[in-house]
C-alpha positions, 0 to 999 in steps of 0.5 A: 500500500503506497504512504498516505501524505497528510496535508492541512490548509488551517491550523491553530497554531498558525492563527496564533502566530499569525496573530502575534507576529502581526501584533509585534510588528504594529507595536514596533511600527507605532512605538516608531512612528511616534518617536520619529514624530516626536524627533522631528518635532524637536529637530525641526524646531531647533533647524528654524531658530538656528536657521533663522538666526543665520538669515537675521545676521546676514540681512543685517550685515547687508543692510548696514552697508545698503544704508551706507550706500543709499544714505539712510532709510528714507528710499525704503519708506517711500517704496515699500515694496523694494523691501522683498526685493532686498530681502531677497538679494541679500539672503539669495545674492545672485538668485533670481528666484529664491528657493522653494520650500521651507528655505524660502519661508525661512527668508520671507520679507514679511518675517523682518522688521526693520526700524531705523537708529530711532527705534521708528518703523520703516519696514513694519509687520502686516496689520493682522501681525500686530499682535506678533510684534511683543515677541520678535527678536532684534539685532543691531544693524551697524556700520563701521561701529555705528548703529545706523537701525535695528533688525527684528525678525519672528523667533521660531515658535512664531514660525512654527505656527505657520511653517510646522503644519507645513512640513511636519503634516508632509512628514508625518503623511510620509512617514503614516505611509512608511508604517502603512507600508510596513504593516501591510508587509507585516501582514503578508509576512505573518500571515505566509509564515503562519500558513507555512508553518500552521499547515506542516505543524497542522500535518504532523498532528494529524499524522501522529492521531494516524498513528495513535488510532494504528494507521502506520502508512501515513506519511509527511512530505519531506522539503527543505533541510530545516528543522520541520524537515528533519522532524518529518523525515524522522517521523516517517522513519518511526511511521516505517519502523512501527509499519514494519513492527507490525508486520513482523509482530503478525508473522511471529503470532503466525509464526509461532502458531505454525511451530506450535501446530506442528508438534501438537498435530504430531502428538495428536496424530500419535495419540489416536493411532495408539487409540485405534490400535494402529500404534502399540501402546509401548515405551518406544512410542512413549518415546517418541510423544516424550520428544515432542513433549520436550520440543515444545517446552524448548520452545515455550522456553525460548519464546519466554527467554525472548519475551524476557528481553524484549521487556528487560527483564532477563534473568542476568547475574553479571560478575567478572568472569574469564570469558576465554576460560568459559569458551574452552570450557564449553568447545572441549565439552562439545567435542563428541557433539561435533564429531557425531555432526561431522565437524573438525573443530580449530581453535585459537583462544587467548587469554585471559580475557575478564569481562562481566558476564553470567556464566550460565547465559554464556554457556546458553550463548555457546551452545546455541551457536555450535546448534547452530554450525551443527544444524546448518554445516554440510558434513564433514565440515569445519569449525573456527573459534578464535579469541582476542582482546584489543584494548577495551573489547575482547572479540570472539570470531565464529566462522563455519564451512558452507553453505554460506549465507547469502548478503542480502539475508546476513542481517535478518538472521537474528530474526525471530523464526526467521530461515534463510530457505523460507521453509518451516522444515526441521530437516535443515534446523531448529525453531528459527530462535536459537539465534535471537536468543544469542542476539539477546544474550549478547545485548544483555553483556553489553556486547554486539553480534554481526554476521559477515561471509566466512572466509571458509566458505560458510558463516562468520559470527563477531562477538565484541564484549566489554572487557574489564580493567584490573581492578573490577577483576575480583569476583 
């Protein structure tokens, strides 16, 4: 059945973001738009008065020397109007309009009063700026020493009043745009990011309740190589292995059913054939029941010992131990064993060699590896046991005569009930657990067990333990 790939368009968390990405960044706009506003307010204010001063000084510097030239004020007050125009060439000599903008208000002849050495008008404020006249500044206007009148120009708070709802009004728009903008930009970029990131989170919910309810075939997309990505791919990874747990969980119950039937069915078949007078009711047919009695409890046993470690519960009693002398022992031992099976037996054992082991699961571990040799090995074939010890592990190579064991099969020997013929035969071996039950003893040492093609032309079993150092080698 082809992966089920969960999508999903909504998802809670993703409005959240939504929400408190778009929040935060319409605080961070507004905190913005009022402390530029508040700057400018102050900066701008500042520029005036220092802006005006300088146009004051340079008005008055030129006008002492037009006073000089013209010989008093007299021309002024029959024209007025020559007033803008003196203004004008005095602040923007050269230009014949002045500029626009701001720096013009700054320079308009209309901001200026002018009276003469007596203290009366020549150049006055506009009728409707009376009231204006308590507040303006003065500055001498000289020449060579002497004080020929008095320039008064507005201060920039009068100004203000005119100029800053002129440009303060044009930045502040300018600046309600700029924030406008950003926040717009905040919400495309909250709300893109919320749906990205609410959809894939929104799709890892639902596949983990696909799991939780036994659906082990649904999977996520995997894009991209951040962390989400990596999430996913270990989710399919954990959705594959619980896929594949299943699996083998339904061919260990058919598994074990089959194993169990066969004897059962022996038994029975035995037992009616003595019932009917087919089978003599003597001790050699008791016999034979008795050997099949005692091959279901071998494997009740062994499915209990299996069950055992799956639960970590496995009876172990760990002490230090010779390894090297617990495998001599055991090989001298199996010596009329693998001489009936038609084996040669070399070994190569180094020791000593401490480890923490349990002494009885060890000898279990041995003798399920020469049934092993024993049930698989095509006589006359031959056995290699060696033992070493490189620094802090202590090795035990296995390795047989043929039949080999094909590549692709190497790693699912440890399988429970597993047989690389595919038959459920006892003419070509046991149960199919002897070999799990030596991956569990292993693990329960603390120790790994690797098959590989033997150079002899059979199969290679590497078992790595932890050895002891010198001090924990007291039992």
């Amino acid at each position: 059945m082809r992966p089920r790939l969960l999508r999903a368009p909504f998802s809670h968390l993703g409005v959240k973001l939504f929400v408190i990405i778009l929040s935060v960044n319409v605080a961070i706009a507004g905190l913005v738009f009022l402390s530029v506003s508040r700057s400018l307010d102050r900066g701008f204010l500042d520029y005036l008065e220092t802006t005006q001063v300088q146009r004051a000084e340079t008005l008055a510097e030129g006008l002492g020397q037009e006073w000089a030239r013209r010989g008093g004020w007299q021309w002024l007050r029959d024209s007025p109007p020559a007033w803008e125009r003196l203004v004008r060439q005095q602040l923007w000599p050269g230009e014949r309009q002045p500029p626009h903008g701001i720096e013009r208000r700054l320079g308009d002849a209309r901001d200026f009063v002018l009276h003469d050495a007596e203290g009366l008008p020549v150049i006055g404020l506009p009728p409707d700026d009376q009231e204006m006249a308590a507040e303006l500044h003065w500055l001498p206007i000289e020449y060579r020493g002497q004080r020929v009148g008095t320039l008064g120009y507005r201060p920039p708070q009068q100004l203000m009043a005119r100029m800053d709802r002129i440009f303060l009004a044009r930045q502040q728009r300018n600046l309600g745009i700029i924030v406008a903008s950003l926040g717009l930009a905040s919400l495309l970029l909250a709300g893109g990011l919320a749906w990205w990131l609410g959809r894939r989170t929104r799709s890892m919910a639902l596949a983990t309740r696909s799991l939780i309810e036994g659906d082990y075939s649904a999977r996520l997309p995997e894009r991209g190589r951040d962390e989400l990505s990596r999430l996913a791919r270990d989710f399919n990874m954990l959705a594959a292995t619980l896929e594949a747990s299943r699996e083998a969980r339904s061919r260990w119950v058919s598994d074990i059913a089959h194993e169990l039937r066969t004897p059962l069915a022996v038994l029975r078949g035995e037992i009616e054939a003595m019932q009917d007078g087919i089978r003599p009711f003597n001790e050699d047919n008791l016999h034979s029941l008795s050997q099949e009695v005692g091959q279901l409890e071998r494997l009740v046993a062994d499915l209990r010992l299996l069950s055992q470690s799956d639960a970590g519960a496995l009876e172990v009693q760990l002490a230090p131990l010779d390894l090297a002398a617990s495998l001599a022992s055991r090989l001298e031992e199996a010596g009329g064993w693998l001489g009936d099976c038609g084996m040669t037996l070399t070994t190569s054992i180094q020791g000593p060699a401490w480890i923490r082991g349990d002494t009885r699961r060890l000898r279990q571990l041995w003798t399920n590896l020469l049934d092993n040799s024993c049930a698989y090995t095509t006589s006359p074939g031959q056995l290699d046991v060696s033992l070493t010890q490189d620094g802090e592990r202590v090795r035990v190579t296995w390795q047989d005569s043929p039949p080999g064991v094909p590549e692709a099969s190497l790693e699912r020997l440890t399988e429970r009930l597993y047989r690389v013929e595919g038959s459920r035969s006892r003419a070509s071996g046991g149960s199919g657990l002897g070999l799990s039950i030596a991956s569990a003893l292993v693990k329960s040492h603390g120790g790994t067990m690797q098959a590989s093609p033997s150079p002899l032309g059979g199969l290679c079993w590497t078992l790595e333990f932890p050895a002891l150092v010198a001090d924990e080698r007291t039992p």
